[in-house]
C-alpha positions in Angstrom: 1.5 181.5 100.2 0.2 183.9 97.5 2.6 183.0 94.9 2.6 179.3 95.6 -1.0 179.2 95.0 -0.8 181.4 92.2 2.2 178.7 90.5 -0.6 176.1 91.6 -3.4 177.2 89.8 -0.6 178.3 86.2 0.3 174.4 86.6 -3.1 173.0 86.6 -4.7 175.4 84.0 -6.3 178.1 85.7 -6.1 181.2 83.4 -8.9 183.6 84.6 -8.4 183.9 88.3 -10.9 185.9 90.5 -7.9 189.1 91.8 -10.7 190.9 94.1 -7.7 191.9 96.7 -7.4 195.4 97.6 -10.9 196.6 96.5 -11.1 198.3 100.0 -9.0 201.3 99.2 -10.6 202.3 96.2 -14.1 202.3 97.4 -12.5 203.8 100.9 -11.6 206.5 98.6 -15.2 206.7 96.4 -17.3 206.8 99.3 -15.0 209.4 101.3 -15.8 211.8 98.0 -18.9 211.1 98.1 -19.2 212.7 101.7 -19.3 209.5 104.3 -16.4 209.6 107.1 -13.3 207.8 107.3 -14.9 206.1 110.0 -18.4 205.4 108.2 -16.4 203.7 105.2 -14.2 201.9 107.4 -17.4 200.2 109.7 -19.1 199.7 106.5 -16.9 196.8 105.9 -16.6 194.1 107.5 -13.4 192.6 109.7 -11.2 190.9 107.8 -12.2 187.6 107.9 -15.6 188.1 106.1 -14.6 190.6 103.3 -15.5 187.4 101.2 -19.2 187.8 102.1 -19.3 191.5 102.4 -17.8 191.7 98.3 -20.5 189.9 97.8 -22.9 191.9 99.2 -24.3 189.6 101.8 -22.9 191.5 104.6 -22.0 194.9 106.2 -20.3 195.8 109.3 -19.7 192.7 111.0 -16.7 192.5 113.2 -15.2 196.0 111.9 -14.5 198.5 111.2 -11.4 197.1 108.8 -8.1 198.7 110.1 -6.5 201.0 108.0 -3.5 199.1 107.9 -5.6 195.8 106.6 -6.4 198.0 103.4 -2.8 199.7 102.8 -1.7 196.4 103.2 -4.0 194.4 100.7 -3.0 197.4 97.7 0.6 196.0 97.9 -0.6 192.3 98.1 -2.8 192.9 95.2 -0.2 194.5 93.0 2.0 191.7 93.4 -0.4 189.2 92.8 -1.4 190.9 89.5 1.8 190.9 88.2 2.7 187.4 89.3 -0.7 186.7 87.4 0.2 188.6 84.3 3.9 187.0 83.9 2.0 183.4 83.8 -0.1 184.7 81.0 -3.2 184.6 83.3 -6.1 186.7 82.8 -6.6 188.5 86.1 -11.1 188.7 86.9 -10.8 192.0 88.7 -14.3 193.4 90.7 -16.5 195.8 89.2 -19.7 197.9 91.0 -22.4 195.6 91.6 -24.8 198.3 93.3 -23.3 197.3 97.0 -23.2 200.7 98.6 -23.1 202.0 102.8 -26.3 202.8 104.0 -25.2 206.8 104.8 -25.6 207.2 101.0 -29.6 206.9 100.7 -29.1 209.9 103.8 -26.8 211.4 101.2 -28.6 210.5 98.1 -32.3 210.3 99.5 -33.9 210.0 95.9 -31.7 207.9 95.2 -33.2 204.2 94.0 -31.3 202.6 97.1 -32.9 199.3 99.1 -31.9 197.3 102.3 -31.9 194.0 101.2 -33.0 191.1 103.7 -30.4 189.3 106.2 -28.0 187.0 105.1 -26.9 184.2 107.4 -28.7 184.6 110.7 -26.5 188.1 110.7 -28.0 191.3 113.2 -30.3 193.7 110.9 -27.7 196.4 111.6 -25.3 194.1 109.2 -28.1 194.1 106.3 -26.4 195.2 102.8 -28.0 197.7 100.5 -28.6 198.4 97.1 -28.5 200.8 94.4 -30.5 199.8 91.8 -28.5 200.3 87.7 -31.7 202.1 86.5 -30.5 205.1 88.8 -27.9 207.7 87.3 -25.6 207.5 90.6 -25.0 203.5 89.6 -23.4 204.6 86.6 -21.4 207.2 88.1 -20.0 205.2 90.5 -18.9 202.3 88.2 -17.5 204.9 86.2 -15.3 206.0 89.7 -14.2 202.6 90.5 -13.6 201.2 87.3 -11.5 204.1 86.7 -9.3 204.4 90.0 -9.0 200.2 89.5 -7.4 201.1 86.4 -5.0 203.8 87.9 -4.2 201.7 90.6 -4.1 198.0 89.2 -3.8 198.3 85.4 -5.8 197.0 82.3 -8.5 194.5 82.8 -11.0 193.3 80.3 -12.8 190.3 82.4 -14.9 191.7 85.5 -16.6 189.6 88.1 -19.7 190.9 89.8 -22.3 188.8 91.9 -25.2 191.3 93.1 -27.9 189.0 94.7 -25.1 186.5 96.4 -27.2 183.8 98.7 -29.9 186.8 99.2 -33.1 187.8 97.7 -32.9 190.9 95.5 -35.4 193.3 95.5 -37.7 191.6 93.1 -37.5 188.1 91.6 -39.7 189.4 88.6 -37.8 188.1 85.9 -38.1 191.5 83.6 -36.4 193.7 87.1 -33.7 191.1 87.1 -33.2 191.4 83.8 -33.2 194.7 84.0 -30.6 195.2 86.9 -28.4 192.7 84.5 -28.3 194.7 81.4 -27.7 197.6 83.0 -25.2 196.6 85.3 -23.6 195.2 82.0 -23.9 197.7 80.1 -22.8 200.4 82.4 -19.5 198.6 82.3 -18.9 198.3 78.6 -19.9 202.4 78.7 -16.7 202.8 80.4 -14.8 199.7 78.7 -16.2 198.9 75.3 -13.8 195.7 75.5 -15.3 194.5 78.9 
């Protein structure tokens, strides 16, 4: 099914596809080292069938935690869908840190600029996302950590897709925080990719 729609979208122009597939075992990884549990990292997502919504930071925990099987899986779907990609001369959009972390790191990190954001689709509080806000050093470290292991584990990418405040309210709607989270979030990308 993959590669059909992958052929689809080369024969009807698409050149930039969204590859977000197999994020899970790279932040499994991240947050492991960064001293949550294999079981902590693995509730922290969500089942299968809303990692849509939890990429995007909408929610956490629902129907999990994700098997381990469901992320060893997605590595080797995602490796063959970026180089079916690549041979058709598309661009893959691969993810980068938005500021979407589990809610054992502001226990970790308690000074740490980290904020439950409000509920998302009539979900349970217990499946409220957090934030960590790009003005903190951690943010900057962590994109540095993902961007890098993405790298090792999925090759070169220049176009990153991130959507922080998906369908919910960010912390502030004053115009200079939001601004603010946007640079930074930008910029620390091109820190770690000057071509991003």
């Amino acid at each position: 099914d993959w590669e059909r729609l992958i052929d689809w979208m080369a024969l009807n122009g698409v050149t930039m596809p969204l590859a977000t597939t197999g994020q899970e075992a790279i932040w499994q990884k991240i947050w492991m080292e960064h001293g949550l549990s294999d079981e902590q990292v693995r509730s922290y997502f969500t089942g299968p069938a809303h990692l849509g919504w939890h990429r995007m930071c909408n929610i956490d925990g629902f129907d999990g935690p994700l098997p381990q099987g469901w992320i060893d899986s997605q590595v080797e779907l995602q490796k063959k869908i970026l180089q079916r990609e690549r041979e058709l001369n598309m661009t893959p959009v691969l993810p980068a840190f938005s500021g979407h972390v589990p809610p054992q790191l502001h226990e970790i990190y308690p000074d740490a600029d980290i904020t439950k954001l409000n509920g998302w689709g009539g979900f349970e509080e217990d499946c409220h996302s957090w934030y960590l806000h790009p003005s903190d050093p951690l943010f900057s470290k962590v994109q540095d950590l993902f961007l890098a292991r993405q790298q090792e584990m999925y090759g070169e990418c220049d176009v990153y897709g991130i959507d922080p405040f998906n369908e919910l309210d960010p912390p502030s709607w004053d115009q200079d925080y939001l601004a603010e989270a946007s640079r930074l979030t930008y910029e620390s990308i091109k820190k770690y990719n000057p071509e991003a």
